[in-house]
C-alpha positions, 0 to 999 in steps of 0.5 A: 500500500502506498500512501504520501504523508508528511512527519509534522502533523501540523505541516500535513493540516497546513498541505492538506488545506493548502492543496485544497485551496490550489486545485478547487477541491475539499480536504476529503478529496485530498486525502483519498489522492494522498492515499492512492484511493483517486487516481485521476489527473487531479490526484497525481498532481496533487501528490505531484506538488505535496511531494516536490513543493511541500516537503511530503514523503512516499510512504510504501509497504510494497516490500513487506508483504510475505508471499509463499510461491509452489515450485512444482515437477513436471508431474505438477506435484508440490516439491517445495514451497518458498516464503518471500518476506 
């Protein structure tokens, strides 16, 4: 899950009603962009500007997720499972 979030609560708050001022929209609208639930031209350029202008960070667990993958034989028999952290 990705996700664009800033380490002061204060500067979010600040960002958040800053970005809704620029681009015509309510703070509700630049939280589901920050959140990767929009993705509309709208939302990318706001994430655009929170992350180059207002000092936000990318935030992504993508690396975390613990996957298992089944190595099978010709025969599709399991010989072996595999765990990736």
């Amino acid at each position: 899950m990705q996700r664009i979030d800033w380490e002061d609560p204060k500067k979010k708050g600040e960002a958040y009603a800053y970005l809704a001022k620029v681009f015509g929209v309510k703070k509700s609208a630049v939280s589901l962009a920050m959140s990767f639930k929009r993705n509309s031209l709208k939302a990318a350029q706001m994430r655009s500007v929170a992350i180059c202008e207002l000092g936000a960070k990318l935030l992504s667990d993508s690396g975390s997720e613990v996957r298992s993958t089944k190595i099978l034989d010709s025969k599709g028999n399991v010989v072996k499972v595999v765990t990736f952290k």
